[in-house]
C-alpha positions in Angstrom: -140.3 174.4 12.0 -137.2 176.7 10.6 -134.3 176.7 13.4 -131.7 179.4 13.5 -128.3 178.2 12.8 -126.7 178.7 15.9 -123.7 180.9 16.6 -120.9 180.0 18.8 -122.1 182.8 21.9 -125.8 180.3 21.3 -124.0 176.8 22.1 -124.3 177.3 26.1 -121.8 173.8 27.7 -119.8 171.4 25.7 -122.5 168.8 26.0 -124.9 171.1 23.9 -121.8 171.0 21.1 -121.1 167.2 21.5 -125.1 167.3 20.6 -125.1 169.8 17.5 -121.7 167.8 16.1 -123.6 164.6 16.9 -126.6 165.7 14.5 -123.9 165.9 11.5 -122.7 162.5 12.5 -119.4 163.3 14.5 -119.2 161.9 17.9 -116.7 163.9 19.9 -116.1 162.7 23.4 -116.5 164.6 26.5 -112.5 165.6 26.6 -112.8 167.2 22.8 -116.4 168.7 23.0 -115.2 170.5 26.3 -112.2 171.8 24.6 -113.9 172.8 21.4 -116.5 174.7 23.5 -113.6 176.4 25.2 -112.1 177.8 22.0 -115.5 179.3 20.8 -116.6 180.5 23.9 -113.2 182.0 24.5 -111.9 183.4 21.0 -109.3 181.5 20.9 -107.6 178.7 18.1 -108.0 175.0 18.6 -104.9 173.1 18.5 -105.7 169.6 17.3 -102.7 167.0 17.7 -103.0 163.1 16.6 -101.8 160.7 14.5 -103.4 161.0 10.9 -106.9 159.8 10.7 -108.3 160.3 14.3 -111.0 162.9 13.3 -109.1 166.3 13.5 -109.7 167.4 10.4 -113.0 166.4 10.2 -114.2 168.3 13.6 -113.3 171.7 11.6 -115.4 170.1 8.8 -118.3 169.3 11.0 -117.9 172.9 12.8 -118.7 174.9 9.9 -121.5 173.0 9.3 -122.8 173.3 13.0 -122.5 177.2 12.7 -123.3 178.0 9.1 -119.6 179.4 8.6 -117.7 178.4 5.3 -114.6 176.2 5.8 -111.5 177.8 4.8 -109.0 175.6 4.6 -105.1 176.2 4.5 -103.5 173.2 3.8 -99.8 173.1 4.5 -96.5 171.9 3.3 -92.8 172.2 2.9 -91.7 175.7 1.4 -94.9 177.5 2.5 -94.5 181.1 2.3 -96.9 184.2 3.7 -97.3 185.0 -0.1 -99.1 181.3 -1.0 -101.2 181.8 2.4 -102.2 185.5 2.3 -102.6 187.1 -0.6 -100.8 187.5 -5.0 -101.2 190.1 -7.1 -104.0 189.0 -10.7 -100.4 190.5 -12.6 -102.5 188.5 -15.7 -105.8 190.9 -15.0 -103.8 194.2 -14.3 -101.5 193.4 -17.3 -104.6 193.3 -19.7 -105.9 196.4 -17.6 -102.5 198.3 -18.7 -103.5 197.5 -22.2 -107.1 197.9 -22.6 -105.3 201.3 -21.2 -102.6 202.2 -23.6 -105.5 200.8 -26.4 -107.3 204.2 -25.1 -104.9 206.7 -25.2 -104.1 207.1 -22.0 -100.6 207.4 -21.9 -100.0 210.8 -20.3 -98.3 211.9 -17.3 -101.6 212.2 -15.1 -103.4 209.2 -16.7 -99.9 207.3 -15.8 -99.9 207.8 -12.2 -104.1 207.4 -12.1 -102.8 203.8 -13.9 -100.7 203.1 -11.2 -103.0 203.3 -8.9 -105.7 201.2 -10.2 -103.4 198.3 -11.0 -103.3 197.7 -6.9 -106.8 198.2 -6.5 -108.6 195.8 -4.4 -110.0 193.8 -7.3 -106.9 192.9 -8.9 -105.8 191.4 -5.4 -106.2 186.9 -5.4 -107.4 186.5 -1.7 -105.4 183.5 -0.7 -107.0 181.4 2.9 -105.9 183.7 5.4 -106.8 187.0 3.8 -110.6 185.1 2.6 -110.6 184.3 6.2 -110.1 187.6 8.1 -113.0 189.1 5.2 -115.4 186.3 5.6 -117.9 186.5 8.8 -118.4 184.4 10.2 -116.1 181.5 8.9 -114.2 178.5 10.1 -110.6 178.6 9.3 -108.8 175.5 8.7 -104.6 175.5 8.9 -104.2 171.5 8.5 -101.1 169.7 9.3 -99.2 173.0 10.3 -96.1 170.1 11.2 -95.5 170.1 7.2 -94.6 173.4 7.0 -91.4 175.4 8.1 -90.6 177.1 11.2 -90.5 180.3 9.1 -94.1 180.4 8.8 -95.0 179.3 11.8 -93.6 182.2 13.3 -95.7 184.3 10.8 -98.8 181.9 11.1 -99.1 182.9 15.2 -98.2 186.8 14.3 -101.4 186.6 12.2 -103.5 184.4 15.1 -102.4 186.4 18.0 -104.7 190.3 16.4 -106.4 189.0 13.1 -104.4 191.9 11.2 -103.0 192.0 8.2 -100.8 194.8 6.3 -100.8 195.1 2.2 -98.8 198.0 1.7 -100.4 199.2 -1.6 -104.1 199.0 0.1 -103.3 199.2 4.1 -104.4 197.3 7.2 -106.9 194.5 7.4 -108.9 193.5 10.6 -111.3 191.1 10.9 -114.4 192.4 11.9 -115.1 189.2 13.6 -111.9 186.8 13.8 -112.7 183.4 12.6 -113.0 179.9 14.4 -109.6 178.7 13.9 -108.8 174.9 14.0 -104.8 174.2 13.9 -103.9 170.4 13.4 -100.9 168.7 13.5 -99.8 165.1 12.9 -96.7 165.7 15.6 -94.5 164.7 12.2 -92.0 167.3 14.0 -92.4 169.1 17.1 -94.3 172.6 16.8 -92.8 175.4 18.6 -94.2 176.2 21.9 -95.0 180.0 21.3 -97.6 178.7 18.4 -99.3 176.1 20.8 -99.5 178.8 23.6 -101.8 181.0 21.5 -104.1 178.3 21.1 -106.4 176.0 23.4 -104.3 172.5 22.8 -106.2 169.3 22.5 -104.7 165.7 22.0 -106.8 163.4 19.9 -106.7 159.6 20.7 -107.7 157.0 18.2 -111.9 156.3 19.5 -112.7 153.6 22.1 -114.1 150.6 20.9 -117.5 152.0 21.9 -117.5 155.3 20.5 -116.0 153.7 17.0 -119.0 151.0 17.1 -121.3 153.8 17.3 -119.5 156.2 14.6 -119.7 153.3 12.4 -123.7 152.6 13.1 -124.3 156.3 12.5 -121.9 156.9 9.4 -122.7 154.2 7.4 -126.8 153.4 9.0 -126.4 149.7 6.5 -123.9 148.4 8.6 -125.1 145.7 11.3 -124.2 145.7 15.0 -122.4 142.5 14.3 -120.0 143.7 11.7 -119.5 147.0 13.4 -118.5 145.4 16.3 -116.3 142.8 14.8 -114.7 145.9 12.5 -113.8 148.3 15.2 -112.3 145.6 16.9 -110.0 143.8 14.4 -109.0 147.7 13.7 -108.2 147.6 18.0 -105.9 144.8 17.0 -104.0 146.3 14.0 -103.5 149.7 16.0 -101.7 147.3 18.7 -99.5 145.5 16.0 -96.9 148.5 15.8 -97.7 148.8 12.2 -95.7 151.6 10.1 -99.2 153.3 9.9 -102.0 152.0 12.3 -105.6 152.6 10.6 -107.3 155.6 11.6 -110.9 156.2 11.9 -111.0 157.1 8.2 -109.5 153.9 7.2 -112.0 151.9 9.7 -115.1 153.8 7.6 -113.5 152.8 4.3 -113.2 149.1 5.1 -116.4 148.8 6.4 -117.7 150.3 3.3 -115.9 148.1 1.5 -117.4 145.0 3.0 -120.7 146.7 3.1 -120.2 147.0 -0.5 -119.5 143.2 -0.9 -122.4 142.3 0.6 -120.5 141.6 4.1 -123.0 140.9 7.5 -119.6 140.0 9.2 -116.0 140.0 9.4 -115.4 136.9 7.3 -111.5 136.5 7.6 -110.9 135.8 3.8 -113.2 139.0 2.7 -111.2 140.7 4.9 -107.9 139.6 3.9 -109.2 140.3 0.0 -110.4 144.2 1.5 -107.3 145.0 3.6 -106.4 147.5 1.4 -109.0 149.6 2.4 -107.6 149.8 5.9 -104.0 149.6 5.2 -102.2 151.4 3.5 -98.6 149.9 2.9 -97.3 147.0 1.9 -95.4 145.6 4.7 -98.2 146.2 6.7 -100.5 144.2 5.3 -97.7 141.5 4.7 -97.4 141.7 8.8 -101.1 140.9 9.6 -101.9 138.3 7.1 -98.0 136.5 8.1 -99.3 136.9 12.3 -102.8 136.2 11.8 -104.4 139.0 12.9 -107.7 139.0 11.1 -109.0 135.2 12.0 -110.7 136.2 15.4 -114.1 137.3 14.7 
């Protein structure tokens, strides 16, 4: 039987979402479904926060797919301007327009100012995320790891959040018809101003419980035993609890399972996974730490 992808006004409590992002194999917990359901229900951005690999990313992912919206993402980084994240000017295409002009004659007064024109018409304009996001409905718009980028456009970012409007001077204003689901995350690398975080719902992401990463495991990667999933998630409790330079994140715990899964693993044998660690860790002195203070010899 054909179901109707729903849309967010469908999903009616935040245990209906928890189910829908269940069925693409994320398993949010009560505390992020709720405020998930909040932001759709309300119109208003999500503000993920976590260390890196706890799954906020992936929620934006996993909510496109739940609604049938694209993902747009905006990835950002030091030296980020409005330009990069809105919208550039095809000055290649409206070059070769000019001369595919001039090839034709039209080199008068009139034809020069009907020239002009056409050069900043909408099809010469390179729709960078934000713009694709406030023309595409419905979408999913992604501004990942807005912590990277400088207070300059952070301050444009939330002009942009707080009406969906944009202003091109050659073509006008921009609304969205329909404002997209926005999902803001941050790695708290530096603080984010407080006006940005106001506009949004604001949701802290913990790494899982043991439970809950058992299960992700069991339903990500349906090969793995009970056994090893169990023994996994916690030998990764352990190595979050060593004060590593970067404890594993539920990314990394996937990866290394894979890994062993790939081996041929049924359970955490400490020398396979001593010889897989770099699955799960990603620096050197951190590996260096657990193999020196034993950490992977309890089952």
């Amino acid at each position: 039987m054909w179901h109707r992808t729903p849309r967010a006004s469908d999903i009616e409590t935040p245990g209906r979402l928890a189910e829908l992002l269940g069925e693409q194999a994320y398993l949010a917990d009560e505390g992020l479904a709720t405020a998930c359901f909040l932001a759709l229900r309300m119109g208003r951005p999500l503000f993920l926060e976590g260390e890196a690999g706890v799954g906020k990313t992936e929620l934006a992912k996993t909510l496109s797919t739940v609604l049938g919206a694209p993902l747009i993402r905006l990835q950002c980084y030091e030296g980020l301007d409005a330009a990069q994240a809105l919208y550039d000017w095809d000055f290649a295409r409206q070059l070769l327009h000019l001369k595919a002009a001039e090839a034709t004659g039209a080199t008068g007064a009139t034809d020069a100012a009907r020239l002009e024109g056409e050069l900043y018409d909408r099809r010469f304009l390179i729709a960078r995320p934000l713009l694709k996001a406030l023309e595409t409905q419905p979408s999913v718009l992604l501004v990942d790891e807005i912590d990277r980028a400088d207070d300059e456009f952070e301050a444009f970012l939330l002009e942009v959040l707080s009406d969906f409007t944009i202003s091109i001077p050659e073509l006008g204003t921009i609304s969205a018809k329909t404002p997209p689901v926005v999902v803001v995350t941050s790695n708290r690398t530096r603080d984010v101003h407080d006006a940005l975080k106001r506009r949004c719902l604001y949701h802290w992401l913990e790494h899982p419980t043991f439970e809950r990463e058992v299960a992700i495991l069991l339903r990500r990667l349906p090969e793995c035993t009970e056994t090893l999933a169990g023994q996994v998630a916690r030998a990764t409790e352990r190595l979050r609890a060593a004060g590593l330079v970067k404890p594993p994140g539920v990314a990394e715990t996937l990866d290394w399972t894979e890994a062993l899964l790939t081996l041929g693993a049924r359970d955490l044998d400490p020398g396979l996974a001593a010889a897989t660690l770099g699955a799960v860790l990603k620096y050197r002195e951190d590996q260096e730490a657990v193999l020196k203070n034993g950490l992977l010899r309890h089952g």
